[in-house]
N, C-alpha and C positions, 0 to 999 in steps of 0.2 A: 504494500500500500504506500502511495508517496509519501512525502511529509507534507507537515501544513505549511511550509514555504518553500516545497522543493523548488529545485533548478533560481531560486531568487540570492541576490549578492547585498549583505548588509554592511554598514559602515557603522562601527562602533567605538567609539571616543573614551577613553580608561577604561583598555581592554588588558591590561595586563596582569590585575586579581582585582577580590572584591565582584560586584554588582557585576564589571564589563566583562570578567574571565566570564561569570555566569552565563550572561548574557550569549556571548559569542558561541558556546558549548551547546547552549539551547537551542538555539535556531539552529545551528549545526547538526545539532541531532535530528532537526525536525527537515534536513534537506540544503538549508543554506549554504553558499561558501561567504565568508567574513572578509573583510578588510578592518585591520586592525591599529589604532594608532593609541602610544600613554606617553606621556611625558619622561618618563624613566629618569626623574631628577626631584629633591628635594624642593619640596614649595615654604619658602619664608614663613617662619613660626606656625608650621604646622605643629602641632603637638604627636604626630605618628611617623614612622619612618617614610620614604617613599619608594614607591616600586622601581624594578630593577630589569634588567635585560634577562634577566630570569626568572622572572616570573612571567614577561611578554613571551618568553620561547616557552614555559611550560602552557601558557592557553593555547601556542602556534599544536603544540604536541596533541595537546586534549582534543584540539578541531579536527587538527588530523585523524586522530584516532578515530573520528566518526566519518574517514573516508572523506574528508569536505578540503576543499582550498583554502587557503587562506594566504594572503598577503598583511606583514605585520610591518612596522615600520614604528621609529622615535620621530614624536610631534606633539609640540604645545598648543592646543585649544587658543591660546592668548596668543600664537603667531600666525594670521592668517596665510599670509604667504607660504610657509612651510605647512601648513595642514592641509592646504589647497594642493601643495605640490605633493603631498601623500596618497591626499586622495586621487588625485591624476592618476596617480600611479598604479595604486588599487585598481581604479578601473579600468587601463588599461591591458592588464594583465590577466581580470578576469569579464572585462567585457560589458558590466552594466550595472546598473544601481538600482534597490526599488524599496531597500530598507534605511534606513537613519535611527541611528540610536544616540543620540547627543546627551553621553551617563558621562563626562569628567566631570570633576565637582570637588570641592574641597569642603571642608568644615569643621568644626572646633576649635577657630583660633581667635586667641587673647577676647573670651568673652568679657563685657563692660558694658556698661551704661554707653547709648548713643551718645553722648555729650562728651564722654571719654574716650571712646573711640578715636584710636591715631589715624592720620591720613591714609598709610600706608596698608595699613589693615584694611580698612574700608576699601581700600582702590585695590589691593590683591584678593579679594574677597569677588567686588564684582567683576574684574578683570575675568576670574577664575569662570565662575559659578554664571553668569549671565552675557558679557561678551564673546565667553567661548564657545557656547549655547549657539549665541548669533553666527559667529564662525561657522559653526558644525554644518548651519544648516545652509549660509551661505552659499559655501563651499559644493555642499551635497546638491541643493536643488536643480541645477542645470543639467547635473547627470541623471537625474530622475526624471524634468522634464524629457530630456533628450530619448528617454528610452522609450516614451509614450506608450506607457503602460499603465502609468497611474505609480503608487505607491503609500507608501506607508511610515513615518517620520514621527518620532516619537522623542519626545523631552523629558531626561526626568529631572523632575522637582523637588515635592518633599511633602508633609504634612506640614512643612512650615510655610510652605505655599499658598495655605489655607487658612494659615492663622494667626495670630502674633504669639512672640515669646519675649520673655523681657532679655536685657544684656546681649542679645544675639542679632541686633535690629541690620547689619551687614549681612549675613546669611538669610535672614526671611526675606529683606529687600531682594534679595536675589532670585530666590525660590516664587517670590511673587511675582516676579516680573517675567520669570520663565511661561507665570502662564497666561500673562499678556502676549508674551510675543506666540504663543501657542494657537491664544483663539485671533491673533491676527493671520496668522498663515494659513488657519485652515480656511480662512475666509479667502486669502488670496490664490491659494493653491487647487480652491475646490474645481473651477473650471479644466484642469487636469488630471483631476480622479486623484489627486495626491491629499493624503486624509494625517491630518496633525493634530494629536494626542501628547495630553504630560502623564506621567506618574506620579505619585505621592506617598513613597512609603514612609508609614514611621523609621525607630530604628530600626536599621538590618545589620546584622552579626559578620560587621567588619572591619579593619584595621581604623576606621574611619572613628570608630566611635570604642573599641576595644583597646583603651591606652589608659592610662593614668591619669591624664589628663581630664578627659572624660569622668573614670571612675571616682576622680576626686568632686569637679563638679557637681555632680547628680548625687553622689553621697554627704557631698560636704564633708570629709574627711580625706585629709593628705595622704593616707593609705589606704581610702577604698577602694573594693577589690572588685572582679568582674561578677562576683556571686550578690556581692551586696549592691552593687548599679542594677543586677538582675530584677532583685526584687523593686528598687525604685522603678526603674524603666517598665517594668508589668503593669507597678498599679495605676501606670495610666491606659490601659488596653482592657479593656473588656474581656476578651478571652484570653482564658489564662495562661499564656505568652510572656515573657520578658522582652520579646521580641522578633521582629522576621529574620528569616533565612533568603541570601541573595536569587536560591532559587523561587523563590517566590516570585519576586517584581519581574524574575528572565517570565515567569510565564503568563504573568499581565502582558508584561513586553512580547512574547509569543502569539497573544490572541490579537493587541491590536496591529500585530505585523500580518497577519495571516487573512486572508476571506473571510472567517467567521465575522471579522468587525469591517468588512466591507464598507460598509455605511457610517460608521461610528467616524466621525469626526468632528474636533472641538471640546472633547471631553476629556476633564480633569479625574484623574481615577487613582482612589485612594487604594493601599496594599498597607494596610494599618492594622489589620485586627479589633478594628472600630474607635482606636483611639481617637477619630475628630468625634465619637458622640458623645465625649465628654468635655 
């Protein structure tokens, strides 16, 4: 039986672990070949390490292993010109585009009061998280027109997309804007059958939010530990989770890539475990 995106070529933006490995592995299993771009370099007070040329070759390994193509390449979201020339690349060598997954993203750094907030933070924050977004899909839409086939472009966001959080006002600004620029493109894009969706997961169980950093935050203790952020981070979720698994969002990100969401376009879709109905 095919996959639900056989013979289709996706471009996916922090694909080297975390969310984008998932991501990439997913479709792949479901048919896809991947084009693959991370930055493969530390981002300025992150509080988690940054991914590495090996971890981009272990997702190159994983896709292959489900028999799929893949072209992986180093690029920063924040350099159009080199993301542009990645993606060129991609699709030259595998011929077409009809998926966009625009998942690089940073978070958890130097939370504060907006009024505290240094310049630099603020502008690496939306550099990151929302001009590289605009990048992604820049970059992508020409090859998706060109193939006129329609397609399927997808943003992820966050639940902070959706809501405010105090100290973090750099990260939701970004997260909310992801999905302005979301229902602007599907509106621009619909006359081409090309359909633009965000995601919205709570946390998901990755280096992103699995630090010290973090753990001290949400516990309030200089040595909280992943067991005891476990418990904070749950009792905001309804079902009894401390939180999601990145293969969760790969298979939101799976359906609105697929024909099942054919139609689905302009919608923000939460992968929370009900945390915004609190």
């Amino acid at each position: 039986m095919p996959g639900r995106v056989e013979g289709k070529v996706a471009f996916i933006t922090g694909a080297a672990r975390g969310q984008g490995r998932s991501h990439a592995v997913r479709l792949a299993e479901e048919g896809a070949d991947i084009i693959a771009v991370d930055l493969l370099e530390p981002i300025p007070l992150a509080p988690y390490a940054a991914s590495t040329q090996a971890d981009l070759d272990e997702t190159v390994r994983l896709v292959e292993a489900q028999d799929r193509r893949i072209v992986a390449s180093r690029a920063d979201v924040r350099d159009f010109d080199g993301l542009n020339a990645a993606l060129d690349e991609g699709v030259a060598q595998l011929g077409r585009l009809d998926i966009v997954s625009a998942n690089a993203g940073i978070g958890g750094i130097t939370p504060s009061p907006a009024e505290e907030l240094a310049e630099d933070v603020w502008r690496n924050v939306i550099d990151t998280n929302l001009t590289g977004v605009w990048h992604t899909v820049k970059a992508a839409i020409p090859h998706v027109k060109a193939g006129g086939r329609g397609g399927s472009i997808v943003l992820t966001s966050s639940e902070a997309g959706l809501r405010g959080y105090q100290n973090i006002a750099h990260y939701v600004s970004t997260k909310h804007g992801v999905v302005g620029l979301m229902r602007s493109l599907a509106l621009e894009l619909a006359p081409h059958m090309i359909r633009v969706n965000s995601l919205h997961p709570t946390q998901v169980d990755t280096p992103m939010i699995q630090n010290q950093e973090t753990w001290t935050l949400f516990t309030g203790k200089p040595d909280g530990t992943r067991e005891e952020f476990g418990v904070v981070s749950g009792s905001a979720i309804p079902l009894p989770i401390p939180w999601v698994e990145s293969v969760d969002v790969s298979n939101a990100l799976l359906f609105l890539a697929s024909d099942e969401a054919r139609y689905i376009t302009g919608v923000p879709l939460p992968v929370d475990g009900g945390n915004l109905l609190l």
